[in-house]
C-alpha positions in Angstrom: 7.9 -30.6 0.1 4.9 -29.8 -2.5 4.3 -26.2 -2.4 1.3 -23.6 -4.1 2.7 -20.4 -4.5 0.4 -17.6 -6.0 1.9 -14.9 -7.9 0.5 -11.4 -8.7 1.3 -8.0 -10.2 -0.2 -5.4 -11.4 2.0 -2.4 -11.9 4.7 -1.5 -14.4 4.7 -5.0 -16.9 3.0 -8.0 -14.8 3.4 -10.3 -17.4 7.2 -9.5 -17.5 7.2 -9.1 -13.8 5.5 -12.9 -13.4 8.0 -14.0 -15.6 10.7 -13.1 -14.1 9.8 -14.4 -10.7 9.3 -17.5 -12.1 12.5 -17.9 -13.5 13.9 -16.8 -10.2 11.8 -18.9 -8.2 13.5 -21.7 -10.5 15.7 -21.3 -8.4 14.4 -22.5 -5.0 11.4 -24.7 -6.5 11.2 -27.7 -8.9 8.3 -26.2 -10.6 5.9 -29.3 -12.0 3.1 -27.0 -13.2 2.2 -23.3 -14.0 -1.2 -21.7 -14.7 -2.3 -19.8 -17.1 -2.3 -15.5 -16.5 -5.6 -14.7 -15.3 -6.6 -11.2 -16.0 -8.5 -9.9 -12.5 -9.8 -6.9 -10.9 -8.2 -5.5 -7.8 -9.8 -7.2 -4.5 -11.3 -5.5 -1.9 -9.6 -2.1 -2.6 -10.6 1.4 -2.3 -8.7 3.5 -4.7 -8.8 3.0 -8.3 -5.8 0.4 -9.1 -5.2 -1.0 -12.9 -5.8 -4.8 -13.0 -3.7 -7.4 -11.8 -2.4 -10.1 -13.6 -2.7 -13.5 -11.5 -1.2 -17.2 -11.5 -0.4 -20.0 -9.3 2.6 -22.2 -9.9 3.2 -26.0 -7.8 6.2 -27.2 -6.9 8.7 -29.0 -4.8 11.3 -27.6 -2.5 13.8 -28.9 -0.1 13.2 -25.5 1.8 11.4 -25.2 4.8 8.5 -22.8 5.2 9.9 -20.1 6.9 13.2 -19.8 4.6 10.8 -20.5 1.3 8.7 -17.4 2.6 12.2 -15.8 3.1 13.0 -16.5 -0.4 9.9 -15.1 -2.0 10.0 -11.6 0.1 13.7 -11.3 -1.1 12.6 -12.1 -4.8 9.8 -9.8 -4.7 12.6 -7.0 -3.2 14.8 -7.7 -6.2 11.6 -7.1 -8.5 11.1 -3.7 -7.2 8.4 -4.3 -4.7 7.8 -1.5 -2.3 5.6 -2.2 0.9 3.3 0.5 1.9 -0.6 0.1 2.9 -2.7 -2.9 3.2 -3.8 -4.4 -0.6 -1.6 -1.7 -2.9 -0.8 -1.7 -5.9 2.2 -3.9 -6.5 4.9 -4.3 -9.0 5.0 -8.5 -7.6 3.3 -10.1 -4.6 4.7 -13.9 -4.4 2.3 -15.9 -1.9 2.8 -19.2 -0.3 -0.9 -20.7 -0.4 -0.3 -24.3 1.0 3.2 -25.9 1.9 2.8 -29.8 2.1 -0.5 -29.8 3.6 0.6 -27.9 7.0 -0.8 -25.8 9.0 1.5 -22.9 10.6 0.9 -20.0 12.5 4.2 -18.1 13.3 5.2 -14.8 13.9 6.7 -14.8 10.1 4.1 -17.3 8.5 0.4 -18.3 8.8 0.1 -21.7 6.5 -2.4 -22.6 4.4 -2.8 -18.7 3.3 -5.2 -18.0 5.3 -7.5 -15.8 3.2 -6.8 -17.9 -0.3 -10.6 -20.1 0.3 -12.0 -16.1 -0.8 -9.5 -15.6 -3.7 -11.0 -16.5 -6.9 -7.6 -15.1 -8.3 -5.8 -18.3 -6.5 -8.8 -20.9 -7.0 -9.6 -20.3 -10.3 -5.1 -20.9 -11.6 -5.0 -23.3 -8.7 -8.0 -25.6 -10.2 -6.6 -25.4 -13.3 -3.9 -27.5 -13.3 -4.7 -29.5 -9.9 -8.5 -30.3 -10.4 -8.0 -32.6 -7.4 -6.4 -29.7 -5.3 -7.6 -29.4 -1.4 -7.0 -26.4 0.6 -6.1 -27.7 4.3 -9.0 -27.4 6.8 -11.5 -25.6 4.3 -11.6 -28.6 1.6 -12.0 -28.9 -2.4 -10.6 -25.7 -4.1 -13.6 -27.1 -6.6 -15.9 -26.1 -4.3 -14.8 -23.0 -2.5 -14.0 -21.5 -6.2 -18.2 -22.6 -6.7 -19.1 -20.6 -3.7 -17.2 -17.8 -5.5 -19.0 -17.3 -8.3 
């Protein structure tokens, strides 16, 4: 299945940090493709957080949804990352954006992300190496990165 996973970090050494969860999501992916680091501000937070550094990385996986978002939430464990309010500063966040086109809403999983169409931290990586990319039922990523900015 062709996945869009977005990756994130922005405490301790988010390069390292994206690096590293890369090379472990090696592990569960056939990565084809991997943005650039993108340099961003914090979105919609209150208290002063540094800047994260953002990239989105496409795939394939034999996984299915569920055990892929498994996957990435025991990853992001084994890279330190502590849950605690809504939008925190994180040492990793590991995101599945779009899974083959589906649309799920579990308990566990809602598929395509559903707040990635106002992320120009996803868009923006996303675009860049899938200029053709569509997000499922809100269209071009061309076009909802335009309405960003």
């Amino acid at each position: 299945m062709r996945v869009v996973i977005a990756l994130g970090a922005n405490l301790g050494e988010p390069r390292a940090q994206l690096e590293e969860a890369i090379e472990k999501l090696r592990k569960v992916i056939v990565i084809e493709a991997i943005s650039s680091f993108y340099e961003t501000k914090p979105f919609k937070v209150s208290e002063d957080q540094p800047n994260y550094i953002n990239a989105v990385l496409i795939g394939e996986t034999k996984l299915e949804a569920e055990q892929l978002m498994k996957e990435l939430l025991d990853i992001e464990e084994r890279l330190g990352r502590k849950r605690s309010t809504l939008n925190a500063a994180r040492s990793i966040d590991l995101d599945i954006i779009d899974y083959q086109g589906m649309v799920i809403n579990s308990e566990t999983l809602t598929l395509p992300h559903p707040r990635a169409y106002e992320r120009e931290f996803v868009l923006q990586p996303w675009l860049e190496i899938d200029p053709e990319a569509q997000l499922t039922g809100f269209g071009a990523v061309k076009e909802l990165l335009a309405a960003l900015i």
